[in-house]
VOGU-3710 file (C-alpha; in Angstrom, 3 decimals, decimal comma):
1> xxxxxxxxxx> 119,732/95,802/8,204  120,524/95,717/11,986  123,138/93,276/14,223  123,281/96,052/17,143  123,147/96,393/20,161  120,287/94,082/21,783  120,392/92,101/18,367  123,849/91,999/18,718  124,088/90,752/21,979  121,984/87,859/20,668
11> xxxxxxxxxx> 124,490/87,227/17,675  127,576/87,452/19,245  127,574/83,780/21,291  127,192/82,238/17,589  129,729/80,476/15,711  130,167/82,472/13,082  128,720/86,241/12,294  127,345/87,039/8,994  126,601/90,937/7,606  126,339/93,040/4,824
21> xxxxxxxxxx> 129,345/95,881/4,250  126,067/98,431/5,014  125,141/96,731/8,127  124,761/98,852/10,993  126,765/97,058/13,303  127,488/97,214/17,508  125,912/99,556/19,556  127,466/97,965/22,439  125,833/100,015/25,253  123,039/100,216/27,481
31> xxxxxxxxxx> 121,429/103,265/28,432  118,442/103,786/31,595  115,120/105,738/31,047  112,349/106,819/33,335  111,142/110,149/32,108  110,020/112,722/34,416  106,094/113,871/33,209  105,454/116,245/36,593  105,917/119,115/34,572  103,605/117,453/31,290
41> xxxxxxxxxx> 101,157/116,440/34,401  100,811/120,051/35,768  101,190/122,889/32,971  99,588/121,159/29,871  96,638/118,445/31,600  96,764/120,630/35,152  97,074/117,610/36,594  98,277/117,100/40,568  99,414/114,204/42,129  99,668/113,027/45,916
51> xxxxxxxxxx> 100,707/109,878/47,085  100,656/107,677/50,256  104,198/105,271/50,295  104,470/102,127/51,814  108,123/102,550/51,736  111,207/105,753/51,043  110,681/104,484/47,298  107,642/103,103/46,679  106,720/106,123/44,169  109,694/106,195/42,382
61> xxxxxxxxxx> 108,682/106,654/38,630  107,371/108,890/35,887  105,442/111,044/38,444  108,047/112,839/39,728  112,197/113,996/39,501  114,357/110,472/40,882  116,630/111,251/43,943  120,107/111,042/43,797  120,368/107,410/45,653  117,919/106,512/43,279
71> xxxxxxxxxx> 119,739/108,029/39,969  122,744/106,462/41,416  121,045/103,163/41,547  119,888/103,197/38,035  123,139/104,024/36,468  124,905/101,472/39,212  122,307/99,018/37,326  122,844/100,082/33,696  126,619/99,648/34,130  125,981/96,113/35,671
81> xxxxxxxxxx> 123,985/95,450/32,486  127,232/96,837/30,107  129,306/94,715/32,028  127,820/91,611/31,389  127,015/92,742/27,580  130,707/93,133/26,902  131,723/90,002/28,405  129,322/88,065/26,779  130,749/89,494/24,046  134,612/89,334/24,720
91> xxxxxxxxxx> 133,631/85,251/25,043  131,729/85,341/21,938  134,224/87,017/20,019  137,317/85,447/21,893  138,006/89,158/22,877  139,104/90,528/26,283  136,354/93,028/28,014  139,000/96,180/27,570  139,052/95,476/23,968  135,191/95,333/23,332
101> xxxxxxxxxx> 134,861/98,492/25,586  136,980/100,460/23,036  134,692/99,662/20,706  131,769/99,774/22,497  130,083/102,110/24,692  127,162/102,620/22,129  129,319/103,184/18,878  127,907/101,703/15,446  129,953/100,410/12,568  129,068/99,329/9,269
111> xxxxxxxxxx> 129,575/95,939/8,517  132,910/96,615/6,468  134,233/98,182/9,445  132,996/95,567/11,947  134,809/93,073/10,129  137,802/94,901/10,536  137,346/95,193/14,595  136,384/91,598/14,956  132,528/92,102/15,316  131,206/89,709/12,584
121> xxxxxxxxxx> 133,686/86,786/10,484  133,063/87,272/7,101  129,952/89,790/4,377  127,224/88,229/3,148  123,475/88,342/4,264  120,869/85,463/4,713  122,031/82,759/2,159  125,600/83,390/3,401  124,295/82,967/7,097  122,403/79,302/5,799
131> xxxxxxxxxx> 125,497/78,177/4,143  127,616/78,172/7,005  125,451/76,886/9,265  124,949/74,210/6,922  128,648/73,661/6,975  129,324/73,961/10,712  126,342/71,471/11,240  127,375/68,793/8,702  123,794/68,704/7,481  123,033/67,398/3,852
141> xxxxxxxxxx> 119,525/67,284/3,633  117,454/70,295/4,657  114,532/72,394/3,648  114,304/76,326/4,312  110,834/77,494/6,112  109,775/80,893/6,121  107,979/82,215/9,022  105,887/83,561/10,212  103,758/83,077/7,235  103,143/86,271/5,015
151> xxxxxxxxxx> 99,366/87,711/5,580  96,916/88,153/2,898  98,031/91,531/1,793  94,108/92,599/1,229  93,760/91,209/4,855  96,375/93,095/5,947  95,098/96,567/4,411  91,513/95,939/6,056  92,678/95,147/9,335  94,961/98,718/9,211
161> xxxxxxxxxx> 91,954/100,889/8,060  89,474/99,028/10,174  90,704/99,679/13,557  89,373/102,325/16,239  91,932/105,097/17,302  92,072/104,959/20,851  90,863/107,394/22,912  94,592/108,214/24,377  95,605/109,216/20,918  92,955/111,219/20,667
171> xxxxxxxxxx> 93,709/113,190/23,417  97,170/113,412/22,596  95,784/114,487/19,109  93,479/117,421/21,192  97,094/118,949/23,119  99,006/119,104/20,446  101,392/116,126/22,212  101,044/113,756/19,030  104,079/114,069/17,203  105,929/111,781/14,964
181> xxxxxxxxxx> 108,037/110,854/18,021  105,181/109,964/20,112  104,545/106,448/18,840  108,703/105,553/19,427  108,741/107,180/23,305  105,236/105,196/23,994  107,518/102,344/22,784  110,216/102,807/24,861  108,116/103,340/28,101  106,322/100,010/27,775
191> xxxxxxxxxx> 109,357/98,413/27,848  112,420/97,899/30,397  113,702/100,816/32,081  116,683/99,765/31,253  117,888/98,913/27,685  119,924/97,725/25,038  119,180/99,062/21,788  120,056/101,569/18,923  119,528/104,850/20,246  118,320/106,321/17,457
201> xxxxx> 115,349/106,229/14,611  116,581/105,461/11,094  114,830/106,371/7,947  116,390/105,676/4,518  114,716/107,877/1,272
//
């Protein structure tokens, strides 16, 4: 059970916030990736790499170390992001921006402590979260959907075991690069270079 960071962002222009006392709550932050593969490039695939630029920058990326000016402009661009993120939520939560910073900059709270700081208005989880908006929308009648539609669980199953492993992982597989963290950091490349969300993997046994 999540309401952080990019989720929370999301949640916090809504009338009223709804989690559990276990909910891992906030992560106010935003943090800027590019990883720097020269070294993965050269010592484990021998791999070299020349390039002709249009422009000072036009190979900024993976491929190489970033600049200074260009580190600069990164973090000058992450801290734009945070900005915004804790205004949104200083309006959202009727907050000033100082405030939210205190208890932001990446932090996570549980629910029962969230309520406490102002982040959410009251514990409950999904039932709560339809009651109230029930209430706050004066509705009588109403019917609950569910979606998206569960899958055939059989369907499901065959459609896991019956794909082909691609021929990336398999090379990954052949170096000794495919790790249990491999699968999260391929996620996190496709994405933004810039983010807001949990910095971390949770696993509950």
């Amino acid at each position: 059970d999540y309401a952080a960071s990019g989720g929370y962002y999301i949640a916090c222009a809504a009338d009223s916030i709804v989690a559990n006392p276990t909910t891992l709550t906030g992560s106010i932050g935003v943090f800027g990736m590019i990883p720097n593969l020269q070294k993965l490039y050269k010592n484990k695939l021998g791999i070299s790499i020349d390039t002709v630029n249009t422009n000072k920058h036009a190979d900024m990326g993976m491929n190489r170390a970033l600049t200074k000016f260009e580190e600069d402009k990164i973090q000058k661009n992450v801290v734009d992001i945070y900005t915004t993120f804790i205004t949104h939520v200083g309006e959202g939560r009727n907050m000033s921006t100082t405030a939210v910073d205190e208890i932001g900059q990446g932090r996570v709270w549980t629910g029962y402590d969230a309520k406490d700081i102002g982040l959410i208005d009251t514990y409950g989880g999904l039932e709560k979260a339809i009651e109230i908006a029930v209430y706050l929308a004066e509705i009588e009648d109403y019917r609950i959907i569910s979606l998206p539609k569960k899958k055939d669980p059989f369907a499901e199953l065959a459609q896991k075991f019956g794909g082909e492993t691609s021929i990336s992982d398999l090379v990954m597989l052949k170096l000794g690069l495919k790790t249990e963290l491999t699968n999260p950091i391929e996620n996190l490349l496709k994405r933004d270079k810039i983010q807001a969300r949990i910095p971390f993997i949770m696993e509950l046994k």
